[in-house]
Wavefront OBJ file of the C-alpha trace (Angstrom):
o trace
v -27.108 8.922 -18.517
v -26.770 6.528 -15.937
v -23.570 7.567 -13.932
v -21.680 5.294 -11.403
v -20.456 7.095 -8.086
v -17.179 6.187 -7.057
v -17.091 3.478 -3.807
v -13.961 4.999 -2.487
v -12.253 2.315 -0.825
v -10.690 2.928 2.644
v -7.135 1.987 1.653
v -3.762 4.319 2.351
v -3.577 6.260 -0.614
v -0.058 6.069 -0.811
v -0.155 2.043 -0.539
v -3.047 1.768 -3.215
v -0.974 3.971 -5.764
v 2.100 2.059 -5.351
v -0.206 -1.166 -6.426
v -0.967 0.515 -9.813
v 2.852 0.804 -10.932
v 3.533 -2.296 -9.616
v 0.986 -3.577 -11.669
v 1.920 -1.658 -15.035
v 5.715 -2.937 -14.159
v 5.108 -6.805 -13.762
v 2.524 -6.174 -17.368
v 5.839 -4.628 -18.739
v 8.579 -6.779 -17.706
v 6.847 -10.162 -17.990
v 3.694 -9.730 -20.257
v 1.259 -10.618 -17.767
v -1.508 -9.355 -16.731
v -2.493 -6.792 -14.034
v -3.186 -8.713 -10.674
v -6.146 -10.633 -10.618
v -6.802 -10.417 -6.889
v -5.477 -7.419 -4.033
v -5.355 -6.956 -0.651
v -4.518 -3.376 0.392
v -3.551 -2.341 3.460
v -1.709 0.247 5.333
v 1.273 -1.627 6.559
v 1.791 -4.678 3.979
v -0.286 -5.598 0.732
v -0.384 -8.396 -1.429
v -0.651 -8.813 -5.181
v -1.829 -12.422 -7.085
v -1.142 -12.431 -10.902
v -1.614 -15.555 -13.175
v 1.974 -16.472 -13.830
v 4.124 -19.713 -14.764
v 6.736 -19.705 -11.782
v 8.193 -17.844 -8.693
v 10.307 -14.749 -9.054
v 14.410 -14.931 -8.235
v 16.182 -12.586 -6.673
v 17.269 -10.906 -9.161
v 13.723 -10.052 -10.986
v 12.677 -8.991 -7.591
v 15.738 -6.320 -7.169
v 14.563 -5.588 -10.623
v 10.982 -4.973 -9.864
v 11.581 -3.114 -6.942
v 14.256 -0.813 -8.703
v 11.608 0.486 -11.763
v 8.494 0.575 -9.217
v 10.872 2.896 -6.941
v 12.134 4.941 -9.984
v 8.570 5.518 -11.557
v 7.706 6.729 -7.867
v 10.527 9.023 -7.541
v 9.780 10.827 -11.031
v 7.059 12.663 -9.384
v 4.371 11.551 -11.935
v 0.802 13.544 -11.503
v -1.254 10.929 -10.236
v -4.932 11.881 -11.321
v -8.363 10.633 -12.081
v -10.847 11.334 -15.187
v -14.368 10.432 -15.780
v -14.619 8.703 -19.124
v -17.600 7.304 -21.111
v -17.306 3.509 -21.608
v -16.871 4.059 -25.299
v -14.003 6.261 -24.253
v -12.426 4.352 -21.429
v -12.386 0.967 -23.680
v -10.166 3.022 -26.262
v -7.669 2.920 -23.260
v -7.804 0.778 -20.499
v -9.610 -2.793 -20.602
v -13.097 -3.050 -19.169
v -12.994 -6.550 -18.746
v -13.165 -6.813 -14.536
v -15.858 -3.986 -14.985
v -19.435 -5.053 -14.290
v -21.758 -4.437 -17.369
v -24.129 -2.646 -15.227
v -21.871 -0.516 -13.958
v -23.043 2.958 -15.973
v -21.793 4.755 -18.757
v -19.490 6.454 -16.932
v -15.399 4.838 -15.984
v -13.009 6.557 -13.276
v -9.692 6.065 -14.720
v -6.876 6.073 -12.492
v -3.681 7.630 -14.611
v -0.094 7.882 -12.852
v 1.191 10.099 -15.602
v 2.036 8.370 -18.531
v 2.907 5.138 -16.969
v -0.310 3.300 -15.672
v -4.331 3.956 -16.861
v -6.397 1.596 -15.109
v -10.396 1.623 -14.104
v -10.220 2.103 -10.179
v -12.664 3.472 -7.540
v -9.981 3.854 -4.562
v -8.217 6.738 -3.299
v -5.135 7.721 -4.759
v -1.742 9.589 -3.791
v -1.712 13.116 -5.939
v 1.701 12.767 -6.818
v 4.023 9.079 -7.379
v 6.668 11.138 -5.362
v 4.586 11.033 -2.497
v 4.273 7.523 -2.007
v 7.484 6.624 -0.468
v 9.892 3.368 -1.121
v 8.387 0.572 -2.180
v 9.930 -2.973 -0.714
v 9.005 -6.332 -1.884
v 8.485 -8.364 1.074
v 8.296 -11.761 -0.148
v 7.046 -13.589 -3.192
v 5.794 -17.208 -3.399
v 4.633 -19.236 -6.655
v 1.582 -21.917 -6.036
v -0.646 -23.535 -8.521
v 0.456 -21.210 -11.817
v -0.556 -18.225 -8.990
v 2.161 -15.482 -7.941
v 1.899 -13.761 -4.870
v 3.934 -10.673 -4.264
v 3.580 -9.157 -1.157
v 4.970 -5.321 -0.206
v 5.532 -2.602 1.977
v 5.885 0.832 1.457
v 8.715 2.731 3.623
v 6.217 5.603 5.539
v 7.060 8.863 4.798
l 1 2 3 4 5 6 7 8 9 10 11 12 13 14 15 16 17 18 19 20 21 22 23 24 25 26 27 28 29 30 31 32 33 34 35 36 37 38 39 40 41 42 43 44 45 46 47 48 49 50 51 52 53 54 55 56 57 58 59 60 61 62 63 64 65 66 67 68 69 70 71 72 73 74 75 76 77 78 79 80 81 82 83 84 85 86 87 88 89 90 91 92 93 94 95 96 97 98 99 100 101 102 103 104 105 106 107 108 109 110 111 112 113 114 115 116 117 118 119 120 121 122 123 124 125 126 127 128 129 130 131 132 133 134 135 136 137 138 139 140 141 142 143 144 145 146 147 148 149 150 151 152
């Protein structure tokens, strides 16, 4: 079987979880997809998702309110080596190379967010600390959010 080895990415782990329910939120309260392009970092991050306009206030306060209550639920944030067969029964393979093996990390954060991922995660949602949208701006049908988390 030919097996990919995870490239662990050199991101905070706290920073890259809190990108993953942020992601499952804005597919859950707009219908969009997960973002097409990230840029992880310790201190501020950014997110880019297809979408059809800026976000208001309001939506943001929104946004920020789930992605801080999924984090304070203390999910069990864990990882599981799938076939393909498997993993495309759960999460979409679609950004995945083809040759990338026959073996998928999935990234779960309890029941909230499965997504293929080869960085390093948080063990727990609880110990990610508050998450803060920073700013959002809306060019060319392109959203970017970008965040902070509060350091614990």
């Amino acid at each position: 079987m030919n097996e990919i080895v995870p490239n662990r990415k050199e991101h905070d782990p706290r920073m890259h979880s809190a990108e993953h329910i942020l992601n499952q939120t804005m597919v859950r309260m707009f219908s969009c997809g997960r973002a097409f392009s990230a840029h992880i970092e310790k201190k501020k991050s950014k997110c880019d998702y297809h979408f059809e306009r800026n976000l208001s206030a309001e939506e943001i306060t929104q946004i920020e309110g789930k992605v801080n209550e999924v984090i304070k639920s203390d999910l069990l944030i864990r990882e599981q080596i799938l076939s393909r067969e498997e993993a495309e029964k759960i999460v979409s393979l679609t950004k995945l190379p083809q040759n990338a093996g026959e073996s998928v990390r999935i990234i779960t954060v309890g029941d909230y967010d499965a997504c293929p991922c080869s960085g390093v995660h948080a063990s727990s949602s609880k110990e990610i600390g508050e998450f803060r949208i920073i700013s959002s701006d809306w060019v060319n049908g392109i959203l970017r959010i970008r965040f902070k988390i509060q350091q614990l």
